[in-house]
N, C-alpha and C positions, 0 to 999 in steps of 0.2 A: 888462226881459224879455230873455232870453237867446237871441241866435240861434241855430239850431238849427246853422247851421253849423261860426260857432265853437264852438259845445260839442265838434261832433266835432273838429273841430280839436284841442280841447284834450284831448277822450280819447284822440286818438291818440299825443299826447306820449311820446317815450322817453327817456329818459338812457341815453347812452354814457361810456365810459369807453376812453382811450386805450390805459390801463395796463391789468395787472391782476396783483397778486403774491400770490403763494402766503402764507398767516398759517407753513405749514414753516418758511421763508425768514426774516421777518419775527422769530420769538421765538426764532430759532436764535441765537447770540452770532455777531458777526461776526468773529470768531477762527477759526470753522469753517469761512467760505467764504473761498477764497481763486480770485484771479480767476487765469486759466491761459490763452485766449488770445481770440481771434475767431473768432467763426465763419464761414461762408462767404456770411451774408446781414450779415457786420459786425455780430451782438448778442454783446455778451463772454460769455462761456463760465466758470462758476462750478465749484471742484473741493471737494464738501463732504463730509464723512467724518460720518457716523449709526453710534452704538456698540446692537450687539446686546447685551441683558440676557441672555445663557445662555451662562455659561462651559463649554466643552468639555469639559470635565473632569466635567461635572454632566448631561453630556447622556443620560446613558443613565438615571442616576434622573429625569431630567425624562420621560422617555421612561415609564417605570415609575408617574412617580404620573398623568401625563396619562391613560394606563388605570384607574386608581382611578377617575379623578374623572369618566371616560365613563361609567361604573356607574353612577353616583349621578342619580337623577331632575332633572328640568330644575328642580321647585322648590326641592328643595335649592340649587343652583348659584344661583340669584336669590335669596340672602339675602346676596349681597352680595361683592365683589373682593379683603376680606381671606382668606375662610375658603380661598378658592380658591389662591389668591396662596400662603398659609403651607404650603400640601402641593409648593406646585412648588419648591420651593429656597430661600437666603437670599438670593441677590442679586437677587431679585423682592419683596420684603415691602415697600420703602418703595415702590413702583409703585399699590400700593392707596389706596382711600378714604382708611380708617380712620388705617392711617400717614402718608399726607401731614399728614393732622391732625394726628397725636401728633408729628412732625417738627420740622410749623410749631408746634406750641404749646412744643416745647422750645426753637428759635431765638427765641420769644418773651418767653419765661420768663427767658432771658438779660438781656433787655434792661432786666428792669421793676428796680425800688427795691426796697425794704423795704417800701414803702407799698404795692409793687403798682401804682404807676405805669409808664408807660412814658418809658423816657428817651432821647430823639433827640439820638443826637451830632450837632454843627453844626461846621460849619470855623471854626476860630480868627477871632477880628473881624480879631484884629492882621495878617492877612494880605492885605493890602489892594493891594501893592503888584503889579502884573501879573507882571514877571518871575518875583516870590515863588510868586506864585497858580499860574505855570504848574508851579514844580515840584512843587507841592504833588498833581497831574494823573497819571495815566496816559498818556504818550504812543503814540499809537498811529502806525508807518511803514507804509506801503503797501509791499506787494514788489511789483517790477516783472518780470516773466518775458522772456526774450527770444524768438524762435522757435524754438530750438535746445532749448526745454525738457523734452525728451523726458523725461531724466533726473529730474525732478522726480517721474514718474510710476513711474520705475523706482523710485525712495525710498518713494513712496508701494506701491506693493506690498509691496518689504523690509519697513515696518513694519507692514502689514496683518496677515502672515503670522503674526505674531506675537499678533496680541489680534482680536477680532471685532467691526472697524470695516467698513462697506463705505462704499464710497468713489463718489460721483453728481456725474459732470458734470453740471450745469445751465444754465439762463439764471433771470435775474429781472425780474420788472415789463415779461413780455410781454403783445402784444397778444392778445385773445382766442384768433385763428386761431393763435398759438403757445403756448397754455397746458400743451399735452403736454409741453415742454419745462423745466416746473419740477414739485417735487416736491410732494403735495398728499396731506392728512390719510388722505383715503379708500385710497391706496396702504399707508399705515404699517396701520390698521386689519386691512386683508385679508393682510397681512404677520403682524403677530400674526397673524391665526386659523389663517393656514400651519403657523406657527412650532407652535402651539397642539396643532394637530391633525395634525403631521408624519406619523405613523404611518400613518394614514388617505390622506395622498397620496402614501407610497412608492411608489417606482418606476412613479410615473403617466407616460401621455402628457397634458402639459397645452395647451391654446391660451390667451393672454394677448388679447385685445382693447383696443386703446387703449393697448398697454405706455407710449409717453411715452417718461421716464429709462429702465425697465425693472428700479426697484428691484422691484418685487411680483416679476418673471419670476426675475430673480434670488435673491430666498430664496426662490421655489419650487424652484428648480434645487438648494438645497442638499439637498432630497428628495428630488424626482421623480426622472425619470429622463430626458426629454427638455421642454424647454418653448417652444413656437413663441411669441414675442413679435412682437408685430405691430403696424404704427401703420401713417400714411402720412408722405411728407415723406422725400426723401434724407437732409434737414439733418439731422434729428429722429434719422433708422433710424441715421445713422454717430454721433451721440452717445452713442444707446443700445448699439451694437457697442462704443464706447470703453467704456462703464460695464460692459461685460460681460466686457471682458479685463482690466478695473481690479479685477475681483470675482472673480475663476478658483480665487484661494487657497480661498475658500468654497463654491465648487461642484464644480470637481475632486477634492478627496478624498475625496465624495460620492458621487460617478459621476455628476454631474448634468450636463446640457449645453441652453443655449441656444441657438436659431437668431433671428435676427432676422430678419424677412421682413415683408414689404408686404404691407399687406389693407385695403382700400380699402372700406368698407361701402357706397358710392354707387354700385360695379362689383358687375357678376353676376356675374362671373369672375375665378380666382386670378392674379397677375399670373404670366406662366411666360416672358418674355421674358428671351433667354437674355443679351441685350445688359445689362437694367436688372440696378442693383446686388445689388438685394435680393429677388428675385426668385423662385417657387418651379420646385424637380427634378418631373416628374411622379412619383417614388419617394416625396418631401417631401410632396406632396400624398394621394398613396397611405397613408402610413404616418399621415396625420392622422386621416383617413378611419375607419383600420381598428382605432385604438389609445387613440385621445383618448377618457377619457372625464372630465377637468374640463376647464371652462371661465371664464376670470375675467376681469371688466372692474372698474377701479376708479375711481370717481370721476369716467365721464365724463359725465353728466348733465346737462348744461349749454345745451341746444340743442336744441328742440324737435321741429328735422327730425333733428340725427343721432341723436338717442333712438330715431326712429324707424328710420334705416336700421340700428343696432345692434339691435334685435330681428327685421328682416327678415333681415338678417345669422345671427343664432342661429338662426330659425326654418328659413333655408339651411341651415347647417351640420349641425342636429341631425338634418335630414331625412337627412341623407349620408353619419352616424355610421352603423358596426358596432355599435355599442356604444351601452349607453343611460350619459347625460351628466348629472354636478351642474352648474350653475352658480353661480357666486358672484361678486354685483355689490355692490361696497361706495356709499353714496352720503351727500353733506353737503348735508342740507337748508338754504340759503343762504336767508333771509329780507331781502326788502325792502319798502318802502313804496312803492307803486304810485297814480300820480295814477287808472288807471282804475277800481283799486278801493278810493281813500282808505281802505289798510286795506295792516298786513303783513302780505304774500303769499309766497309762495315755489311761484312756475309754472312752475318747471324739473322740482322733486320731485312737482310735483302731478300734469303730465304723464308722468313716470315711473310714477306707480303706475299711472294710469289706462293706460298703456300693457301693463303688467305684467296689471292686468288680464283686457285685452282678451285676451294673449296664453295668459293661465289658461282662458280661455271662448272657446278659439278649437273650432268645429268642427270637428277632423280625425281622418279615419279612418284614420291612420298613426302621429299621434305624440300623447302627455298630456305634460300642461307641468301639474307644480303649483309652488307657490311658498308660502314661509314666512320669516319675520323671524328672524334667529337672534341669540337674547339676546349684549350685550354681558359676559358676565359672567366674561371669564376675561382672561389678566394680559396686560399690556403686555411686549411686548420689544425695543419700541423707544420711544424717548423724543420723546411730543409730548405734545401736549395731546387727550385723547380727549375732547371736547365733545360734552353730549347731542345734536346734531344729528344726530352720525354714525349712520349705519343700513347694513346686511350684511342681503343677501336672500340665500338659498338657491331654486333652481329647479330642478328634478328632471324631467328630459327623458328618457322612458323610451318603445320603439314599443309600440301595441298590437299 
């Protein structure tokens, strides 16, 4: 018979994790990250370049069939990422379904016999000898930075300027409380639909919640026309400053501009202290006030209480807007196996909806919040892995 006590003992059981690193990071080739210095709490400081899929030269017919393909009913568009893909350009076709397949089956087709076998080259037996073996290897040298390395950054712009890479300091295999600090699927997702549906957030005022790096703040700004990116954390707000002078090539000839600023969901109020770094002008507050009307969080989902202060947060802000307000929260439903419900759960995303919800059926006679899923069915422009988990809400903040 089982004590009643230890039982609850044992429901209450949690696993922690010391680490935790982004899959970005992880199936990115480590050729991309190159480390660049320390930070001020001693985590090294990662400098990784992510290549945009939409050559310049193609922007304005991207521009051109993107309004086609807004025409066309939602059911057409959910027959799938080739039909969609072949109208926006050729440097988007192999991002789809259908071509990744026909891709891999031609790199496979390589490989096979006459018979239609497959044939696995294997390294020579005869090479046995270690020295042999090592050349046989890829070597790979760490670069070492000194502090003087300014100049590495000045390199990295000159060649920016020239192709459509943007360039994200980071960290990796932080602890939770530092997760803002590495680059995560849900940010690239709501980047496509940016990128996707550019036209539509010309010349917006936008708010960023949660920016993190500040890559999403960033290709918004290649639009928009002002975008408050906002997190907490001095360490965090001066990385996302550096990734936003590191990106200037792409948002200055734009007309776009970011601010980074402090917003603290746990506070009632904007921080306006004229000492702190990152701090809001009461003009900065004014103009968000009277102009903003998207708002986007990407992938912060993770945490039961700040889910929560992230909707009080909104339900703040939208109360305060001029303007009735979209929002657009991207999120990766993260599945695990739980001793208290011997069963994979995932009760980060579960409390998100039910949060979302509550906020759809909220009583008030000032502001309607509806909310809807918005199909994933349009092209990649940046390169990860788009895994069914990922899900993009849309919420529509409008006064009565």
């Amino acid at each position: 018979m089982v004590d009643v006590a230890k039982k609850e003992t044992m429901d209450d059981i949690t696993f922690r994790s010391d680490t935790v690193l982004s899959d970005v990071h992880l199936h990115t080739p480590s050729k991309r990250h190159l480390m660049v210095r320390l930070n001020t709490v001693g985590q090294p400081v990662f400098l990784s370049q992510f290549q945009l899929l939409l050559n310049k030269n193609n922007w304005e017919s991207e521009r051109k069939n993107e309004k086609e393909l807004t025409t066309e009913n939602m059911g057409h568009q959910t027959r799938g990422g080739k039909e969609l893909c072949d109208k926006g350009g050729s440097n988007l076709d192999f991002l789809n379904k259908n071509g990744r397949e026909a891709n891999n089956f031609k790199g496979i087709e390589a490989l096979l016999d006459d018979d239609g076998d497959l044939e696995v080259v294997r390294r020579p037996r005869y090479v046995s000898d270690p020295e042999v073996e090592d050349l046989s290897r890829d070597k790979v040298y760490p670069i070492i930075l000194t502090k003087g390395g300014e100049g590495i950054f000045e390199d990295a712009k000159q060649e920016s300027i020239h192709n459509n890479i943007i360039k994200i300091e980071h960290t990796m295999a932080t602890t939770l409380e530092d997760v803002g600090k590495q680059v995560w699927r849900g940010a690239f997702l709501l980047a496509d639909y940016i990128l996707f549906k550019r036209d539509m957030f010309r010349c917006c005022t936008v708010l960023e919640l949660g920016g993190g790096t500040g890559i999403t703040s960033i290709v918004m700004a290649m639009v928009a026309k002002t975008v408050y990116c906002t997190d907490v954390g001095e360490d965090l707000l001066a990385m996302c400053e550096q990734n936003v002078t590191l990106n200037k090539h792409l948002t200055e000839p734009e007309g776009g501009e970011v601010k980074v600023k402090e917003l603290d969901w746990l506070k009632d109020e904007f921080c306006t202290d004229p000492e702190a770094p990152y701090s809001w002008s009461e003009a900065e507050i004014a103009d968000l006030h009277d102009h903003t009307t998207v708002i986007l969080a990407a992938d912060v989902f993770y945490d039961d209480d700040l889910t929560d202060a992230l909707f009080k947060t909104l339900y703040k802000i939208t109360h305060n807007l001029k303007n009735s307000c979209t929002i657009y929260l991207s999120i990766e439903k993260r599945l695990n196996f739980t001793l208290r419900h011997m069963d994979i759960t995932c009760e980060a995303y579960n409390h998100f909806r039910n949060t979302l919800n509550d906020l759809e059926t909220l009583q008030d006679s000032k502001m309607k919040y509806t909310s809807e899923p918005i199909k994933l069915a349009f092209c990649q422009f940046l390169v990860y892995e788009r895994i069914e988990q990922l899900e993009l809400w849309k919420i529509i903040a409008e006064p009565l």
